[in-house]
C-alpha positions in Angstrom: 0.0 0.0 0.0 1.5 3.2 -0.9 0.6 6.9 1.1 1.6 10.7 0.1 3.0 12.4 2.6 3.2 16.3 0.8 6.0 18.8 2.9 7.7 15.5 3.9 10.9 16.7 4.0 10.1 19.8 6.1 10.4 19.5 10.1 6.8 17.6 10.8 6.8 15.9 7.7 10.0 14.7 7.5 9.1 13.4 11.3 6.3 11.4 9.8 8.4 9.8 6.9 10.5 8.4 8.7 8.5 6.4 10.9 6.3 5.5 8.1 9.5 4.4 6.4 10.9 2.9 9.7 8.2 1.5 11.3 4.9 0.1 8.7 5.1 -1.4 5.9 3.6 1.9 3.8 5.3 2.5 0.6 5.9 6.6 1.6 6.0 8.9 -1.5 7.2 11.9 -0.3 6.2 15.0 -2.2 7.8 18.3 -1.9 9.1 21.3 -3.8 12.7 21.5 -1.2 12.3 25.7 -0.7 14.2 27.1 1.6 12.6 24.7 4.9 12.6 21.3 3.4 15.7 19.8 2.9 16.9 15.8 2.1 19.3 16.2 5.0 16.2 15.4 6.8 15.8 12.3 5.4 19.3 10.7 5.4 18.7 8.0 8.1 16.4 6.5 5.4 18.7 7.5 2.5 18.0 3.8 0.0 15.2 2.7 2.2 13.4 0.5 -0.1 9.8 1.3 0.5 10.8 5.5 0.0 10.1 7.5 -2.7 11.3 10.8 -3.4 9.5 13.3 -5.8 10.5 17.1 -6.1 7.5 18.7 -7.3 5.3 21.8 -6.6 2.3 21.2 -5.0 0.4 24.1 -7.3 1.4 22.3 -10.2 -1.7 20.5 -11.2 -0.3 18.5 -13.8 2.5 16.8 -12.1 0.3 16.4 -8.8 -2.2 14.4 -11.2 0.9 12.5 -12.6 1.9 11.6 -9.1 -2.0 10.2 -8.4 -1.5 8.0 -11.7 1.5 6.6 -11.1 2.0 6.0 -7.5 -2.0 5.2 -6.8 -1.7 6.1 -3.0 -4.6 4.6 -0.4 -4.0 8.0 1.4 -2.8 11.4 1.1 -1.4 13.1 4.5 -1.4 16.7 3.8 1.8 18.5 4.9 3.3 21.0 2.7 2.9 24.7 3.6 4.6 27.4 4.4 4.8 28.2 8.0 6.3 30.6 9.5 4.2 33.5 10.7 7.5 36.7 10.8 7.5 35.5 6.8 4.6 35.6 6.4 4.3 39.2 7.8 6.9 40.4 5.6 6.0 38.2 2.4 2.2 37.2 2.2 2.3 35.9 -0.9 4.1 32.5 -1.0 1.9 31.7 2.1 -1.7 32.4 -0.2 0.2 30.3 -3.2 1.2 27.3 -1.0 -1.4 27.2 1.8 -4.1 27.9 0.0 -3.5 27.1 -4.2 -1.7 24.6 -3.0 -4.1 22.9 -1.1 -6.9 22.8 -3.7 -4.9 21.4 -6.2 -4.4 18.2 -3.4 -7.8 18.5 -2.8 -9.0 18.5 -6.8 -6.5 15.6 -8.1 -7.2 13.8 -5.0 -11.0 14.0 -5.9 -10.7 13.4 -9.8 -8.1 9.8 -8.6 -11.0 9.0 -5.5 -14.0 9.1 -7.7 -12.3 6.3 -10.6 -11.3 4.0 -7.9 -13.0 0.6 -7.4 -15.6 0.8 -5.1 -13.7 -0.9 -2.1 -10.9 1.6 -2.6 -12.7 4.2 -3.1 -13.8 3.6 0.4 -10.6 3.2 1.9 -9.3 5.9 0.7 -8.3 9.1 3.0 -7.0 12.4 2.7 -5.8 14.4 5.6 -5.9 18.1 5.5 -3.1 18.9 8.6 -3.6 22.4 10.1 -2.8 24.8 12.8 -4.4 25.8 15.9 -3.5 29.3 15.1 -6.3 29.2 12.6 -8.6 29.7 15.8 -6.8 33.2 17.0 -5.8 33.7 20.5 -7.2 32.8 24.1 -7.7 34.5 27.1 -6.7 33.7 30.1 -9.1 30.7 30.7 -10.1 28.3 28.1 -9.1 25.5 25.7 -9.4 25.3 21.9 -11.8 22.8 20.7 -12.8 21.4 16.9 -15.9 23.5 17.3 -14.0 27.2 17.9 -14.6 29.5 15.7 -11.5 30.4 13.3 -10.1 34.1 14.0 -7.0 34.3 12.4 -4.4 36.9 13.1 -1.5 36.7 10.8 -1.0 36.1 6.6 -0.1 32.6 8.0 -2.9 32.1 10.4 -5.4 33.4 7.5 -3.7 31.4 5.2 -3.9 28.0 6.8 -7.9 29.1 8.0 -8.8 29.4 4.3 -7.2 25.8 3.4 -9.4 24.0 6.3 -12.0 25.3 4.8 -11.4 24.0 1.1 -11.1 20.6 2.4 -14.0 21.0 5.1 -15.7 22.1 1.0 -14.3 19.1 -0.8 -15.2 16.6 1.8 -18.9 17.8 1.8 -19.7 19.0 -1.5 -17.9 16.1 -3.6 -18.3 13.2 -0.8 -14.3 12.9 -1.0 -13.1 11.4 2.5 -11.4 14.2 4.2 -10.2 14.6 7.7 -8.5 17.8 9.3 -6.5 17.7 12.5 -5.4 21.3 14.3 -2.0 21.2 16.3 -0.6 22.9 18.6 3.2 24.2 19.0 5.6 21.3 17.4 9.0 21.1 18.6 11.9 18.5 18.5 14.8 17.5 15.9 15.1 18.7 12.5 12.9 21.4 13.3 13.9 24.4 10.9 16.6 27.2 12.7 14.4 30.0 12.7 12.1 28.8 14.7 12.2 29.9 18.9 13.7 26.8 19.9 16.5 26.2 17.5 16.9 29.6 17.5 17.6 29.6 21.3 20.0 26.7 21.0 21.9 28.0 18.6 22.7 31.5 19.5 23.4 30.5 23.0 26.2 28.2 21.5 27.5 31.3 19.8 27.1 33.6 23.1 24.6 35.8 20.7 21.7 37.1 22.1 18.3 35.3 22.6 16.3 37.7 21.1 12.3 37.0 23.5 9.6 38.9 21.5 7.7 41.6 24.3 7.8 40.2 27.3 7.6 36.5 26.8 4.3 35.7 28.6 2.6 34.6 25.2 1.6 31.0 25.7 1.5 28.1 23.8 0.9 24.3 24.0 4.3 22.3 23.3 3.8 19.1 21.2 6.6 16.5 20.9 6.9 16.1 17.3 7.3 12.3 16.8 3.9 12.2 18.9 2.2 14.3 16.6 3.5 11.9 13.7 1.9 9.0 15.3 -1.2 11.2 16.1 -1.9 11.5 12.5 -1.3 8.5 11.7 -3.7 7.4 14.1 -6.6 9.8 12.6 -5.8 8.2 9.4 -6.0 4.8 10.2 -9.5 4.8 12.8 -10.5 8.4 12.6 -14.0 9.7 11.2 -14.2 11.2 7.7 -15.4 14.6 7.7 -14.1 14.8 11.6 -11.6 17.2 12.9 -9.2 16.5 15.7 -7.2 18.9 17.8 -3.8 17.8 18.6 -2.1 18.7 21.4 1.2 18.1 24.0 -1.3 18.9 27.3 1.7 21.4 27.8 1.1 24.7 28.2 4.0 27.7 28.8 5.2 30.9 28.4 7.8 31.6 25.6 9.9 33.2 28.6 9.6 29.6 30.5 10.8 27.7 27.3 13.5 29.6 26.4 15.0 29.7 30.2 14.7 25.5 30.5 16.8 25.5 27.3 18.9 27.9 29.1 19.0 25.8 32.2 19.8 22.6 29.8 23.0 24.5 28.1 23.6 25.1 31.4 24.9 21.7 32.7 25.9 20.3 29.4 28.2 24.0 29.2 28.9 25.1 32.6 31.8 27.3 32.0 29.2 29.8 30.0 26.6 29.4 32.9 24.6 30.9 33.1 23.3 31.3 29.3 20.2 33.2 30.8 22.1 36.3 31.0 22.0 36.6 27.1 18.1 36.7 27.2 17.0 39.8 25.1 13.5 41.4 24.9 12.8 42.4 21.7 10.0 44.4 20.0 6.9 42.5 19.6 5.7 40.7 16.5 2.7 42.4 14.9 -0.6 41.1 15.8 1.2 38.8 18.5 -1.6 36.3 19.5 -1.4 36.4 23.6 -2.2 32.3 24.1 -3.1 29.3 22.5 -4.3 26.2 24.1 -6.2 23.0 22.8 -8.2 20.3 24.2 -7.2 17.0 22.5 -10.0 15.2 24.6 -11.7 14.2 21.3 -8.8 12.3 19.6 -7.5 10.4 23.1 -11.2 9.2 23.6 -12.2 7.9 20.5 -8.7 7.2 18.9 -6.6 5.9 21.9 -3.8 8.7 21.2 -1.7 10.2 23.8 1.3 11.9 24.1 4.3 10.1 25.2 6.9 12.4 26.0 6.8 15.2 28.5 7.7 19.0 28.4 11.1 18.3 30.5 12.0 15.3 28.2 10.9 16.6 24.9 13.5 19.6 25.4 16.4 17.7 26.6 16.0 15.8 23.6 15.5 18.4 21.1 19.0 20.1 22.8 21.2 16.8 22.7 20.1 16.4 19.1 21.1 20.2 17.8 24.1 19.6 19.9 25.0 16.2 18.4 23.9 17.4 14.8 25.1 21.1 14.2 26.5 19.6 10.6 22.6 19.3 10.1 22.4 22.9 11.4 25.7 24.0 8.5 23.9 22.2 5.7 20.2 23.2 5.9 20.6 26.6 7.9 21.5 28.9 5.2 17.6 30.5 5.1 17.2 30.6 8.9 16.9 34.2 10.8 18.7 33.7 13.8 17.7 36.9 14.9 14.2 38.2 13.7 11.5 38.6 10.8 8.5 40.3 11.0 9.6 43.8 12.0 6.9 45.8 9.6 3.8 43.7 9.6 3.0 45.2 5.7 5.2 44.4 3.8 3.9 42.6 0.7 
């Protein structure tokens, strides 16, 4: 049996592959374009893996997405590949409407014209999973989870970007039949994860005695997911989940930016006590634009009726996301070349 897994060389995707590849007996086609995020160093420890596929193509390009449908013939399609990063988005909008949201109808309408020729008993089989955000939902207050009924309030190009593409395949599951499912996450973290993002970005100025630049005052809140769990989460929604369902995925791990960056701190600490103590290179910086103040989701839908639960806490998720980028900073040399070790998102309209 063969699956799509689009943005698979990116940081969740790539995470996904690779058990796929490692761990079932899936034939993985990965799909994706390799811009400036994805990168095949993410995929070297299955480098000749026999049941891996590799196809560089652009997920806007209707013609060689249909290609793909005809030749590979996948059971299901996991949905990946978008651009993600909400500073790039504030300062280039564009590539985030192309990918998220062009991108994801051309998946969605190839998808549907290869579903509706399939035998009847594969036609039923088959599933396409739309993966999403829970930035899509805007921010919290104080109080309050996220759930698969909030209403969407996005706040960034991104946010609005990645709102608008639940909502094709919410359109394409209902209007043409084809068996969708959509899961929201929260906050991903752990190895291979691009270095531009707060974590990496932490770890690897603090190795360099640079500033860690903290945007305001660091009290925005987020829910940390372990990234290998969210791979088996989806997964999991593919295989037992409802079509035309939406799941919220979360770590059940909920901090300030301010807290993450000082337990990274506190890590670097003991594995580099002669620069203790790293926090003194914390740096408040000027806020993003439209900086949602807290996000927070309540995954009691997908641990009830799927099994699914995280495996791996806050304190052990980080110590393994430092001992990788400290064990893998040739990783960090050959895919970092794009990454903004110090800030994006300064203007909020730049187009």
């Amino acid at each position: 049996m063969t699956v799509f897994v689009t943005g698979g060389a990116g940081f969740i995707g790539s995470a996904l592959v690779r058990d796929l590849v490692q761990n079932t007996d899936e034939r993985v086609v990965t799909i994706d374009k390799l811009t400036y995020a994805g990168s095949l160093e993410n995929l070297n420890v299955i480098k000749g893996a026999g049941n891996h596929v590799f196809e560089q193509v652009d997920i806007c390009d209707m013609a060689a997405v249909t290609a793909l449908f005809s030749t590979y013939r996948p059971r299901a399609v996991y949905h990946l590949a978008a651009e993600s990063h909400v500073d790039r988005s504030i300062d280039g909008p564009a590539d985030f409407i192309q990918t998220n949201l062009v991108g994801t109808f051309t998946m969605l309408q190839a998808a549907l014209e290869f579903w509706r020729d399939l035998e009847p008993t594969a036609k039923d089989a088959f599933r396409f999973l739309h993966i999403s955000t829970d930035e899509v939902y805007g921010e919290l207050g104080s109080e309050g989870l996220f759930s698969e009924t909030s209403p969407y309030e996005p706040s960034s190009p991104y946010s609005a970007s990645k709102a608008g593409s639940d909502h094709l395949a919410r359109a394409w599951q209902r209007t043409y039949g084809l068996p969708v499912l959509v899961t929201n996450c929260s906050n991903n973290y752990g190895p291979y994860q691009f270095p531009e993002k707060l974590l990496p970005v932490i770890i690897l100025n603090a190795l360099q005695g640079r500033a860690l630049p903290v945007y305001g005052n660091g009290l925005n809140v987020r829910d940390w997911l372990y990234v290998d769990d969210h791979a088996r989460a989806l997964q999991m929604v593919v295989e037992k989940g409802r079509v035309g369902e939406t799941y919220m995925i979360g770590g059940r791990a909920e901090q300030t930016n301010i807290y993450m960056v000082k337990a990274v701190c506190r890590i670097l600490d003991e594995a580099f006590p002669k620069k203790a103590p790293h926090e003194r290179l914390i740096e408040y910086v000027t806020d993003r634009p439209g900086h949602d103040a807290r996000y927070a989701v309540d995954c009691s839908k997908i641990e009830n009726e799927l099994g699914w639960r995280q495996s791996v806490t806050l304190e052990e998720g980080l110590k393994k996301t430092v001992s990788w980028y400290l064990e893998n900073l040739d990783w960090v040399d050959a895919v970092g070349k794009g990454a903004a070790l110090d800030r994006r998102g300064l203007s909020g309209d730049d187009t």
